[in-house]
C-alpha positions as a Markdown table, in Angstrom:
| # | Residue | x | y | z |
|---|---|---|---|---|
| 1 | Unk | -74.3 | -4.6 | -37.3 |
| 2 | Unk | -70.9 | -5.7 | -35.2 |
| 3 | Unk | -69.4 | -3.8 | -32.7 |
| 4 | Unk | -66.6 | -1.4 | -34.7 |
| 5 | Unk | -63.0 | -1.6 | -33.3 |
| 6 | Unk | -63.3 | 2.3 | -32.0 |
| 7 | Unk | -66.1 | 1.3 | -30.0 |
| 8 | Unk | -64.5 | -1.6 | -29.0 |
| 9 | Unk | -61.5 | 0.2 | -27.6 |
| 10 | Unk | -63.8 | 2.8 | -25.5 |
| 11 | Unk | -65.2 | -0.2 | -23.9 |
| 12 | Unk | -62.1 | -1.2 | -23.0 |
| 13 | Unk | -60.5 | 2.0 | -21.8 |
| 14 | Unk | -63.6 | 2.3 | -19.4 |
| 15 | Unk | -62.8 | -0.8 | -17.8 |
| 16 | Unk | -59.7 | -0.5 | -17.7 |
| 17 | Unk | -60.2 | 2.6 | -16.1 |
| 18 | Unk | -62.6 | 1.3 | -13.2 |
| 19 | Unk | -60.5 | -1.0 | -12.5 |
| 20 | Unk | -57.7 | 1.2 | -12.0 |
| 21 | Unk | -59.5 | 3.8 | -9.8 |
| 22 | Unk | -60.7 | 0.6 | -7.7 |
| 23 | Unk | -57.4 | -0.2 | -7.4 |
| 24 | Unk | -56.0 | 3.1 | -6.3 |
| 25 | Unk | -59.2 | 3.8 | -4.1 |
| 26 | Unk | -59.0 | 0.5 | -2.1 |
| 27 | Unk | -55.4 | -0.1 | -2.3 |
| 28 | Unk | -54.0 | 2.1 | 0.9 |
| 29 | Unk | -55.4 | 2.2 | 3.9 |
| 30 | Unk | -57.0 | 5.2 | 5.1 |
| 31 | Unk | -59.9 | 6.3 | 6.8 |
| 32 | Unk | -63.4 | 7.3 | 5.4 |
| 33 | Unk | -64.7 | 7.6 | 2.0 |
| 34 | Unk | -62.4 | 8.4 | -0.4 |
| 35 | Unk | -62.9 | 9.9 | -3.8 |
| 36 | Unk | -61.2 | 7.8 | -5.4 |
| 37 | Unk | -63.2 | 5.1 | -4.6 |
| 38 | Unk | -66.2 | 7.3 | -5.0 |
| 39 | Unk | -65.4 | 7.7 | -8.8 |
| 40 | Unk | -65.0 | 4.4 | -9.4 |
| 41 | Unk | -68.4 | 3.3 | -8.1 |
| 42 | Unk | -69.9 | 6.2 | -9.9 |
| 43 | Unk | -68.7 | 4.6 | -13.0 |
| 44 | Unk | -70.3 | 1.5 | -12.5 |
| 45 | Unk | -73.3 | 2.7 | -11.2 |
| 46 | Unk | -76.4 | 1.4 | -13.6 |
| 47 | Unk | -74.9 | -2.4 | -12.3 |
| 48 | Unk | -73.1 | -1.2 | -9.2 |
| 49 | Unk | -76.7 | -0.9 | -8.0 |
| 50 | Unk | -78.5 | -4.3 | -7.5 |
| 51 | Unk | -74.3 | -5.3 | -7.1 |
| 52 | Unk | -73.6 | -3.8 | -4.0 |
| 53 | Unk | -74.6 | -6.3 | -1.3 |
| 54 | Unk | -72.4 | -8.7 | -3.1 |
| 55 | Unk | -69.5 | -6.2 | -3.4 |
| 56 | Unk | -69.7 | -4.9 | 0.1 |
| 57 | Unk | -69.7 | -8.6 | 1.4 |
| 58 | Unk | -66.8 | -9.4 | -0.6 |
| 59 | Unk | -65.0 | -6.6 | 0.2 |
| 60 | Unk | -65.5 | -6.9 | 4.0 |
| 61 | Unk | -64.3 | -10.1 | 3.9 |
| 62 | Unk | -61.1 | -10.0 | 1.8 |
| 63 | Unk | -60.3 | -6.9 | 4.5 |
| 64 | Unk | -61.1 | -9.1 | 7.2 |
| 65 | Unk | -59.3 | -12.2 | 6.3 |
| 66 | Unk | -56.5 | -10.4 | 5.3 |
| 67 | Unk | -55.5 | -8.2 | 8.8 |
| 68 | Unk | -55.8 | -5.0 | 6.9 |
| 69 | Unk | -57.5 | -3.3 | 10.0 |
| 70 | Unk | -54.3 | -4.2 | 12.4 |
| 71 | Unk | -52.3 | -3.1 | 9.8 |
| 72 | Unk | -52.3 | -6.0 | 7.1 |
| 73 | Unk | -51.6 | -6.2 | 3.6 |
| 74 | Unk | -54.3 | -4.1 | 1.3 |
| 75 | Unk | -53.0 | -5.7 | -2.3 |
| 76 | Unk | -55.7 | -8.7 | -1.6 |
| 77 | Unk | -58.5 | -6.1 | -0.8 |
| 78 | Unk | -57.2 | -3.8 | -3.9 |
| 79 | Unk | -57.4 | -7.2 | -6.2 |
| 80 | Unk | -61.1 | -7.4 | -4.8 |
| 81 | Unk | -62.3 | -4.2 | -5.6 |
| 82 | Unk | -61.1 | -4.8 | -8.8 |
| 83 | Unk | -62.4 | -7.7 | -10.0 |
| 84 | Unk | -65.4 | -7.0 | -8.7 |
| 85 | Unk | -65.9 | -3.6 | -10.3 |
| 86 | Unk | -64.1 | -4.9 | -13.2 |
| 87 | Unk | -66.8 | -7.2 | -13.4 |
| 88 | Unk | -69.7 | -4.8 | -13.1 |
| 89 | Unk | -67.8 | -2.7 | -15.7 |
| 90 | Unk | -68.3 | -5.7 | -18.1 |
| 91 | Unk | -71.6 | -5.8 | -17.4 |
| 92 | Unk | -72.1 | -2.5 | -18.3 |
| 93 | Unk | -70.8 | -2.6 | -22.0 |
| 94 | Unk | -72.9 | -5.6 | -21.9 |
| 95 | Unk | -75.8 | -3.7 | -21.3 |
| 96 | Unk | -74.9 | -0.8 | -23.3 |
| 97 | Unk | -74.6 | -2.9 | -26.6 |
| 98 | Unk | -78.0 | -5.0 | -25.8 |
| 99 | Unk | -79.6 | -1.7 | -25.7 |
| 100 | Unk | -77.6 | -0.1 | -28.9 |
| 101 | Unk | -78.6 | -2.8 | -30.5 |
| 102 | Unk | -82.0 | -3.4 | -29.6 |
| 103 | Unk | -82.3 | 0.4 | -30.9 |
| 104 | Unk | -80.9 | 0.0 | -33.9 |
| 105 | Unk | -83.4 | -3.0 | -35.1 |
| 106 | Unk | -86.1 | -0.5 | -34.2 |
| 107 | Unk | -84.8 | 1.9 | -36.6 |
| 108 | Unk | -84.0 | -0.1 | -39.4 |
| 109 | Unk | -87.0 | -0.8 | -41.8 |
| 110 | Unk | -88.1 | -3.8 | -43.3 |
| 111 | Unk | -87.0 | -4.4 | -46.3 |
| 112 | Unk | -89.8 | -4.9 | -48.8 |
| 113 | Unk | -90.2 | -8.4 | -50.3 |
């Protein structure tokens, strides 16, 4: 059975939606943990998990090479956040639909010959 178009645009508000919390979440500079950033990786989370090495590494280092401790631009750091959760995001619905339709092969009978 292919994926319907409602479906299809849920998956694409979600990502669309990690992305923009990543964006917000890493895009100013402040101190901490913020929640922004805190929803965003809770969105992400079933491939945010074996993920975050990677992202943490990445992220260090677009917000060391670009001087955003001494005060240095955070767009390059924002675009990181977001491509990278962006990505994990993807791999979500990815996941989701192996497992939807792994499920629904289950269910569905043979037909008799």
């Amino acid at each position: 059975m292919p994926t319907t178009w409602p479906r299809r645009c849920v998956a694409i508000a979600y990502v669309a939606a990690v992305v923009t919390l990543a964006a917000i979440g890493w895009g100013h500079d402040h101190s901490g943990f913020d929640p922004v950033e805190a929803a965003a990786l809770g969105l992400v989370l079933p491939a945010v998990v074996p993920d975050l090495p990677v992202i943490y590494l990445v992220g260090a280092l677009a917000f060391n090479a670009t001087g955003a401790p001494d005060n240095g631009p955070m767009w390059p750091v924002a675009l990181t956040f977001s491509v990278v959760l962006g990505g994990c995001a993807c791999l979500n619905v990815w996941l989701l639909h192996l497992f939807a339709a792994r499920r629904r092969a289950r269910r569905t009978p043979p037909s008799p010959a």
